[in-house]
C-alpha positions in Angstrom: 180.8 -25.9 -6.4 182.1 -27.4 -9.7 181.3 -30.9 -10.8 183.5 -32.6 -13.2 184.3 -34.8 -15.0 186.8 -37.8 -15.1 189.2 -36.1 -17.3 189.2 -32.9 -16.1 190.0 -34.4 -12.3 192.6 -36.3 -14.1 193.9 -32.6 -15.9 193.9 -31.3 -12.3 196.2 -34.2 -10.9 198.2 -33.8 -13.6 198.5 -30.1 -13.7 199.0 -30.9 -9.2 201.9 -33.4 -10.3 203.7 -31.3 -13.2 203.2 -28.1 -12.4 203.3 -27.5 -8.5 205.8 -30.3 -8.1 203.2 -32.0 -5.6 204.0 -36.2 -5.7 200.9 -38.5 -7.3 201.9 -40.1 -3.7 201.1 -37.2 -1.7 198.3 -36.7 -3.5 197.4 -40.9 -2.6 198.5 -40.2 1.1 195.8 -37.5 1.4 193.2 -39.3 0.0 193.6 -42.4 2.3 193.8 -40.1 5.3 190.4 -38.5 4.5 189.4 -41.5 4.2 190.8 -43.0 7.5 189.7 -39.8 9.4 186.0 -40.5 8.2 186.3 -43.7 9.5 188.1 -42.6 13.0 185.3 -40.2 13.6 182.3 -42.6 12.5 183.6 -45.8 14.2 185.3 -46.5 17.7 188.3 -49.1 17.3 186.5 -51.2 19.8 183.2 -51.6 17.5 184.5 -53.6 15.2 186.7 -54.4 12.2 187.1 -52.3 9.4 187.2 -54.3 6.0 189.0 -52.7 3.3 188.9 -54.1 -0.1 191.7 -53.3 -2.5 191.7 -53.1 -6.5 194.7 -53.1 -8.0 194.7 -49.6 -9.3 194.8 -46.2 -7.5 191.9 -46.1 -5.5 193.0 -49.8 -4.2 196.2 -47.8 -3.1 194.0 -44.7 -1.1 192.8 -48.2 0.5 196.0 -49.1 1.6 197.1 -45.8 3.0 193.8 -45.8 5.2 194.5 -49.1 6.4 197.8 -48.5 7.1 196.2 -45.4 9.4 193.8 -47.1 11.0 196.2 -49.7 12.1 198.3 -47.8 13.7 195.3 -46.2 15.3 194.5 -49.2 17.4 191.8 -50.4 14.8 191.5 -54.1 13.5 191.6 -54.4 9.8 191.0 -56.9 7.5 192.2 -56.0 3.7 191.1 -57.7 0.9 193.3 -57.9 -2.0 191.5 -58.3 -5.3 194.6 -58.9 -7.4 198.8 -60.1 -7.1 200.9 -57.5 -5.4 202.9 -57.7 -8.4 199.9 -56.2 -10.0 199.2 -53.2 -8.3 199.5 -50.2 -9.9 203.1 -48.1 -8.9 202.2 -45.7 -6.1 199.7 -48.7 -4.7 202.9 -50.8 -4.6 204.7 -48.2 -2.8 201.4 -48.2 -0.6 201.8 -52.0 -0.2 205.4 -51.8 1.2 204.6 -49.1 3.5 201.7 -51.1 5.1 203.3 -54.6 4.9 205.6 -53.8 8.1 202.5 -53.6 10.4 201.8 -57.3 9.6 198.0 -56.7 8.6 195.2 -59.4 8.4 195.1 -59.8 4.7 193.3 -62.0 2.6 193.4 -63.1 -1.3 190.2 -63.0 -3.0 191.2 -64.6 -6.4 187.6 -66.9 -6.9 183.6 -66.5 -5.7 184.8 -69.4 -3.8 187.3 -67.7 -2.1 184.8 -64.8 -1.8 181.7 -66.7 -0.1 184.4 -68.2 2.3 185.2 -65.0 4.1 181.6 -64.4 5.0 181.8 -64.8 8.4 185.1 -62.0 8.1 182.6 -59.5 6.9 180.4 -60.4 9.7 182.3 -58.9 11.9 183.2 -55.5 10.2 181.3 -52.4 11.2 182.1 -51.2 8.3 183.7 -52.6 4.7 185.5 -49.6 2.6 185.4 -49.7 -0.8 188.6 -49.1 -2.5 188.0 -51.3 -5.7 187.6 -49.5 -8.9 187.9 -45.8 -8.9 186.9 -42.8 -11.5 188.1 -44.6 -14.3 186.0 -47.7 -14.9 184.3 -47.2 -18.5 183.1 -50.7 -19.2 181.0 -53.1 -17.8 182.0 -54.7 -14.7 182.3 -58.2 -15.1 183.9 -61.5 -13.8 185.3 -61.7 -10.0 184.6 -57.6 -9.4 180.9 -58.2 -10.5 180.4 -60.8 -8.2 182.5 -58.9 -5.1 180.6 -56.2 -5.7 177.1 -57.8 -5.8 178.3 -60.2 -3.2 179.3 -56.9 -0.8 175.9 -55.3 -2.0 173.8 -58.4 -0.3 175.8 -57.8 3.5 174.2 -55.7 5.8 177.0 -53.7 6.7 177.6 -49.9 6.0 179.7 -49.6 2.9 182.4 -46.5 2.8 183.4 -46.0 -0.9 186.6 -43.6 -1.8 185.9 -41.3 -4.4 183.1 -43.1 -6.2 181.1 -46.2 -6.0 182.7 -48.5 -7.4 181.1 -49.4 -10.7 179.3 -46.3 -10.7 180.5 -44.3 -14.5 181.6 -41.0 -12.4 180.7 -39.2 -15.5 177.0 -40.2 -15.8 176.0 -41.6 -12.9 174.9 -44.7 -14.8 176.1 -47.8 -13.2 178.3 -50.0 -15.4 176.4 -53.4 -15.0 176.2 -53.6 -11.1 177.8 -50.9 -8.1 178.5 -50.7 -4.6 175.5 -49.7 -2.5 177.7 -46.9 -0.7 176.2 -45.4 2.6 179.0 -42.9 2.2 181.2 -41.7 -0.6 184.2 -40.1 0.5 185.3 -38.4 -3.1 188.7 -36.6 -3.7 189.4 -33.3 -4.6 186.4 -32.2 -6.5 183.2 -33.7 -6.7 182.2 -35.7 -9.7 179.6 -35.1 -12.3 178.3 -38.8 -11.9 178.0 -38.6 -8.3 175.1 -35.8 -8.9 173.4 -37.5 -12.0 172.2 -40.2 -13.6 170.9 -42.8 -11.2 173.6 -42.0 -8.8 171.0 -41.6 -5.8 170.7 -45.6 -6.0 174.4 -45.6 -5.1 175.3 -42.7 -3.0 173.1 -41.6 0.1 175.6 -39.5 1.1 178.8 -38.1 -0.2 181.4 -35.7 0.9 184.2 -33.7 -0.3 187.9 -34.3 0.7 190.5 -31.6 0.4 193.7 -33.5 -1.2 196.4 -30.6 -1.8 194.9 -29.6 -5.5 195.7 -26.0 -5.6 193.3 -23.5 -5.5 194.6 -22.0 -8.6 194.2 -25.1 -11.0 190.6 -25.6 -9.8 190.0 -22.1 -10.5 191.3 -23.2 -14.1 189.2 -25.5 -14.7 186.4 -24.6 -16.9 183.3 -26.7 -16.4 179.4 -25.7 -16.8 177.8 -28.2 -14.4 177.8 -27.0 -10.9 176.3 -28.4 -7.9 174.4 -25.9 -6.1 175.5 -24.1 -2.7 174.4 -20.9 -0.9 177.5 -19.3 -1.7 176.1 -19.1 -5.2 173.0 -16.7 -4.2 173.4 -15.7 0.0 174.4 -12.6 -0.8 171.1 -11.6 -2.6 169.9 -12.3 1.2 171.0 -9.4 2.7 169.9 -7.5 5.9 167.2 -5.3 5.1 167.6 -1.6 5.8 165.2 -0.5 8.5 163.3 2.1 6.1 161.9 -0.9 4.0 158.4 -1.1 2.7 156.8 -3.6 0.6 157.2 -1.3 -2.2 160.7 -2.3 -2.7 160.5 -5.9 -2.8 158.3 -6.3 -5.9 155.0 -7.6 -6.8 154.5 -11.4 -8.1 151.2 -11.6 -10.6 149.9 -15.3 -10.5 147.9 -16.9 -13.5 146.3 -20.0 -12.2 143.3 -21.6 -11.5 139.6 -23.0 -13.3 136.4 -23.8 -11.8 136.9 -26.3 -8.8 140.5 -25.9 -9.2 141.6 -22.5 -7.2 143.9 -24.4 -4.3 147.4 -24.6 -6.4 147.1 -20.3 -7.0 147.1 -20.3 -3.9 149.9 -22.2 -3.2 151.8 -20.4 -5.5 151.0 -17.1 -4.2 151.9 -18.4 -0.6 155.0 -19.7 -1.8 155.6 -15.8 -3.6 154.9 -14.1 -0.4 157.0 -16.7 1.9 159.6 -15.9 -0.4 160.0 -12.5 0.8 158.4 -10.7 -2.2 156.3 -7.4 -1.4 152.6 -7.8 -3.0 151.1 -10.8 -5.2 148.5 -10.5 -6.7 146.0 -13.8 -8.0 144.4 -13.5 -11.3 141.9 -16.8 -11.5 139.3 -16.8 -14.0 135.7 -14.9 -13.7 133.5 -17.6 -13.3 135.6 -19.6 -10.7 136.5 -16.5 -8.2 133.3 -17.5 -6.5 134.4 -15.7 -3.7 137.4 -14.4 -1.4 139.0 -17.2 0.8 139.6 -15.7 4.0 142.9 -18.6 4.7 144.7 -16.4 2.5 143.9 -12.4 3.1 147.3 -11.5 2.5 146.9 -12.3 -1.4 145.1 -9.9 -3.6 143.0 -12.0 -5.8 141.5 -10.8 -9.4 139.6 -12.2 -11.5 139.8 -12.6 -15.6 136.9 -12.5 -18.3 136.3 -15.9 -19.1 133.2 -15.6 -21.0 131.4 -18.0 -18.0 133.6 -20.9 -18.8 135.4 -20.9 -15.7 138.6 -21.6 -17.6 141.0 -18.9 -19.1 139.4 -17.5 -22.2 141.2 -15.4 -25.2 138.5 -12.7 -23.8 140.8 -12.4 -20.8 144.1 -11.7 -22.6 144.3 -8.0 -22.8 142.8 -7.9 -19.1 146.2 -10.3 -18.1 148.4 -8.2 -20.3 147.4 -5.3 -18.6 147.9 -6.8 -15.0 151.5 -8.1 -15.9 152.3 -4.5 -17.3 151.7 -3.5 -13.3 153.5 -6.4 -11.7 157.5 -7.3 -11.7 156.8 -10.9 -12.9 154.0 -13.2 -14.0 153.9 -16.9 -13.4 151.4 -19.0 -15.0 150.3 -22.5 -15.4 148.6 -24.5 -11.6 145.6 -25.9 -12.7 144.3 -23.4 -15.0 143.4 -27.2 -17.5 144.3 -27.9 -20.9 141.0 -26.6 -22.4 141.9 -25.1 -26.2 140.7 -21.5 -25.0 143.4 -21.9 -22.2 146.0 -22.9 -25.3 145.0 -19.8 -27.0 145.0 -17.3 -24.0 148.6 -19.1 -23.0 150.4 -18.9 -26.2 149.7 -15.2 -26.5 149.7 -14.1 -23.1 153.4 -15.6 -23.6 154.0 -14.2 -26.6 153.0 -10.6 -25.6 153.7 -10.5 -21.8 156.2 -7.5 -21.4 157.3 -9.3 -17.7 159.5 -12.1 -16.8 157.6 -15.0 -16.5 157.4 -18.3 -14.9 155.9 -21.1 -16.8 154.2 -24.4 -15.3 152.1 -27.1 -15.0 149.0 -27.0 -17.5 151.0 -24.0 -19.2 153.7 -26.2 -20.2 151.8 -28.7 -21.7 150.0 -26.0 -24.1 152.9 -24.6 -25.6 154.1 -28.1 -26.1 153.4 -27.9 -29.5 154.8 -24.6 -30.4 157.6 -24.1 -28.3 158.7 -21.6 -31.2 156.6 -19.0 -28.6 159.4 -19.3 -26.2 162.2 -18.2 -28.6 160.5 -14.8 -29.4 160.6 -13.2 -26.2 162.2 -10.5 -25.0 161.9 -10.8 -21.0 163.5 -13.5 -19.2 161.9 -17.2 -19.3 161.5 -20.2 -16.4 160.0 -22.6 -17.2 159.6 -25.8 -14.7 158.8 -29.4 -16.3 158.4 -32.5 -14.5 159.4 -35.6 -16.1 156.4 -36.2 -17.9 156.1 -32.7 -19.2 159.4 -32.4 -20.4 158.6 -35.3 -22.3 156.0 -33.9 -24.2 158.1 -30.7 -24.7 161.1 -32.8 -26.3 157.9 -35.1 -28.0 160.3 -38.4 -26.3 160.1 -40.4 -23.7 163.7 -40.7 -23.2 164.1 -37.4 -21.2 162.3 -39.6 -18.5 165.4 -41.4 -18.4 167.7 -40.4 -15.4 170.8 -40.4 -17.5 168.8 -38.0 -19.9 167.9 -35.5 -17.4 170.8 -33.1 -17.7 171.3 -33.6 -21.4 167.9 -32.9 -21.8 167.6 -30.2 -19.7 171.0 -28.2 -21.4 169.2 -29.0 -24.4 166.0 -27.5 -24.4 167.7 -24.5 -22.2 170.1 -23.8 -25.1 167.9 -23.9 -28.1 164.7 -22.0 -26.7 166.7 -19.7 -24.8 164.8 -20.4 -21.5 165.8 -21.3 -17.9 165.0 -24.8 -17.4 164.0 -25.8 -13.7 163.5 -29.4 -14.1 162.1 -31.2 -11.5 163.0 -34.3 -9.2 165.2 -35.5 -6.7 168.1 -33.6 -7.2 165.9 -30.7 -9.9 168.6 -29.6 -12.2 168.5 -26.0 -13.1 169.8 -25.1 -16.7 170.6 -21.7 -18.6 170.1 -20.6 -22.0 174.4 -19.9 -21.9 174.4 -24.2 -21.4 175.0 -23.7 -17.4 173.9 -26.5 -15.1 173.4 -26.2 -11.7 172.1 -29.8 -9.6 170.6 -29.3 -6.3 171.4 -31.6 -3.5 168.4 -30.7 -1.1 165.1 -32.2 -0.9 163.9 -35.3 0.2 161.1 -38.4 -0.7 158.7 -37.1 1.4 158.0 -34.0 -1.0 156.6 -36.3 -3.7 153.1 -35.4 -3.2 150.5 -32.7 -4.6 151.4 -28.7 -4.3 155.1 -28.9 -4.6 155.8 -27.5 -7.5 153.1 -24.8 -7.1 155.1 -23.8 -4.2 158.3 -23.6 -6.0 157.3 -21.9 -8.9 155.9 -19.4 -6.9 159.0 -18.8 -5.1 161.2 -18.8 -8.2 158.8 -15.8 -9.2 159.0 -14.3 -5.9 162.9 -14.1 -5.8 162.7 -12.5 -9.3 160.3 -9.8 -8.0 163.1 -9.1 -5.3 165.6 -7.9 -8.1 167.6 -11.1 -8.2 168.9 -12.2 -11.4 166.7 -15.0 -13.2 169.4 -17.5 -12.8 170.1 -16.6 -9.3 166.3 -16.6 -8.4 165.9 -20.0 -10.1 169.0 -21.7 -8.1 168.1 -20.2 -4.8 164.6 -21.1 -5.0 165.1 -25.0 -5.5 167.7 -25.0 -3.2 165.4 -23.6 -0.4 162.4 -25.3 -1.5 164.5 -28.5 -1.2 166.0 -27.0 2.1 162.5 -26.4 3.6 161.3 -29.7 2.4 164.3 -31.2 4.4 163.0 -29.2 7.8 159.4 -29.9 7.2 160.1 -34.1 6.9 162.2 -33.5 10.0 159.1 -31.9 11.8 156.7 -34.7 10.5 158.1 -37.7 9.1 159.2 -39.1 6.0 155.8 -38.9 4.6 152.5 -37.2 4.8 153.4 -34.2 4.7 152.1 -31.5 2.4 152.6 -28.1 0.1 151.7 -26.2 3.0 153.6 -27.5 5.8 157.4 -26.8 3.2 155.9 -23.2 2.3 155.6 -22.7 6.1 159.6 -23.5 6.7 160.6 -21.2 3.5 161.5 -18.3 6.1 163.1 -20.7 8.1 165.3 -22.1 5.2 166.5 -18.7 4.1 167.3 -17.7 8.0 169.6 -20.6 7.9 171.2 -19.8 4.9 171.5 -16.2 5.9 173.0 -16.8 9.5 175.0 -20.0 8.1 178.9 -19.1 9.3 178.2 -16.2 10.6 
């Protein structure tokens, strides 16, 4: 799905308005009943009032037309103006007039005063909708909205916000000063960039898409590079398998990972390969720590490399790697095999020289750090899948860290290395060398714990074993990884679970996907 940005949802309206001959008051009548109908089927009329707050712009008029709804649904509402009716903007006039005959409970809210006097109205809503600011805020938020806004973030009641937080920048996420705490954001038309980035996951816990009459032939117009990920993007690489398949056909994943005392991520990466669907993997650890063959995991092959009896990965072991990746569909290198300046050396050219896709993590990352020049010279595809702190040390600043750097960032280093950048998080964003960004909404808290990423990266290598495009394989596999992370914290709680437990529900994620709407 695309994400955009405040000006290109404003091109679209326009485009609606001037070019299909569809009113900006139709458009404002569908976004308040959206909004109304979320509220119809979330709340009874007898559980409470519904408190609507009203800024004198737009989104203070999609306000008023789901007020106007709700009333004549059999709910009790309370609206909150923010400003003089005289100073609301034309089609929230019009919205004024229209609502004014059913005699609502209004109130003015022109001071804090006036503000911290209606507590005990908000005490009785089940819900408060937030219809203050809109898309358009670009400053900071100050004066009376700062202290509604903070003052509504301090209630304990559910907070509904239409098409954005307000106070939330819907083209970074960032919040301008303070924002409305939003249990759910009811956004209009398309969904924004903001709402996917920045720190928007402090704002937003969840948020969904209302149709409002933009035709399906400007949205096919618009032209946008961030996308927010969706099956639709990869199911199809999911397909039934004929009945005459053998594991021949679904490719063979080569894992590089591992040192002495340190052989439990390779296998979680060759789990995660093989849960992917893939047809063989084989694990390639160094000599001296394949001490023996772990009999939890007989369906990986496991190889060992010359490492001269250092238990790490040795330039000794290069040609013996080369040699396996010439044999396998793709490599993936990087759990745990240390930072040791042998394992630098054996990296950088097993990199250089590996004739294979490869997936690039972990310890991996951090060696090429200082010569990402490597990554630029090679002929098969690249992933490679940072954290924030190794991203960091691949763009040599701290400020990647920052959540309204991550997609920059991420574009950035995509772009100008000509790699596929999976970087992690809540939300991971994957980007493309072509500047393609694609944000995934799965996944969940409980994941933040040791193994996850070994379990992704073999996945991303496993879907690229299958045949699926690089991009493709990259999208699909944090989208299911997320997906599977969802099922697993389901199973067992928000926390405690581990790599294991997800990798066990990757089947299960891609079923889902598969038999989704069918």
């Amino acid at each position: 799905m695309k994400l955009v940005s405040t000006q290109q949802m404003r091109d679209a309206e326009d485009a609606t308005i001037n070019i299909y001959g569809i009113s900006s008051l139709s458009l404002m009548e569908k976004a308040g009943t959206a909004l109304a109908n979320f509220i119809i089927e979330k709340f009874h009329p007898g559980r409470g009032a519904i408190s609507i707050l009203v800024g004198k712009g737009n989104n203070g008029g999609d306000g008023l037309v789901a007020a106007r709804l709700l009333i004549e649904k059999g709910y009790e509402v309370f609206v909150f103006l923010t400003s003089q009716t005289a100073e609301l903007s034309p089609d929230a006039r019009v919205n004024w007039e229209r609502l004014a005959p059913l005699t609502p409970t209004f109130f003015r809210i022109g001071s804090d005063a006036e503000l911290k006097a209606h507590y005990l109205t908000f005490a009785r809503s089940t819900c408060i909708v937030d219809a203050l600011l809109g898309t358009g805020l670009k400053s900071e938020v100050k004066g009376l909205l700062k202290e509604i806004i903070s003052f509504i973030n301090t209630l304990k009641i559910p907070v509904i916000s239409a098409d954005i937080p307000s106070g939330l920048c819907a083209d970074t996420g960032m919040p301008l000063g303070v924002a409305i705490n939003a249990r759910w954001t009811i956004t209009f038309g398309l969904p924004k960039i903001g709402l996917f980035s920045g720190k928007s996951l402090e704002y937003t816990q969840s948020v969904e898409v209302a149709d409002i009459g933009i035709p399906k032939e400007v949205i096919d117009k618009i032209e946008t590079k961030t996308h927010l990920i969706e099956p639709e993007l990869f199911k199809d690489y999911f397909a039934k398998r004929p009945l005459t398949s053998h594991k021949g056909l679904f490719g063979h994943v080569l894992i590089i990972a591992g040192s002495q005392g340190k052989i439990g991520a390779g296998w979680l990466a060759s789990m995660g390969a093989l849960r992917s669907g893939c047809g063989l993997v084989t694990y390639a650890l160094p000599d001296h720590s394949f001490l023996k063959f772990d009999l939890r995991y007989p369906e990986v092959m496991a190889v060992s490399i010359p490492d001269k009896g250092r238990g790490h990965l040795h330039p000794d072991g290069i040609a013996t790697a080369l040699e396996l990746a010439r044999e396998r569909s793709v490599a993936a290198i990087g759990p745990a095999i240390g930072t040791h300046e042998d394992t630098k050396v054996f990296v950088t050219e097993f990199v250089k020289r590996a004739s294979v896709p490869i997936v690039i993590d972990a310890d991996a990352i951090n060696l090429l750090a200082e010569n990402c020049s490597v990554l630029s010279h090679r002929t098969q595809a690249t992933v490679i899948t940072p954290h924030p702190k190794e991203m960091a040390r691949l763009m040599k600043t701290d400020a990647v860290k920052k959540e309204e750097e991550r997609l920059p960032s991420a574009l950035k280093f995509a772009v100008l290395y000509k790699v596929y950048v999976v970087f992690k998080g809540y939300r991971t964003i994957v980007a493309t060398p072509a500047g393609e960004a694609y944000i995934n909404p799965t996944g969940n808290p409980a994941m933040a714990t040791a193994g996850m990423g070994d379990a992704l990266t073999g996945m991303i290598a496993g879907f690229i074993a299958q045949g699926m495009p690089v991009d493709k394989s990259a999208i699909a596999a944090v989208y299911c990884h997320g997906l599977a992370g969802d099922m697993a914290a389901k199973e067992y709680g928000d926390r405690g679970i581990v790599a294991s437990d997800v990798i066990k529900c990757f089947p299960e994620a891609m079923s889902q996907i598969i038999h989704k709407d069918a």
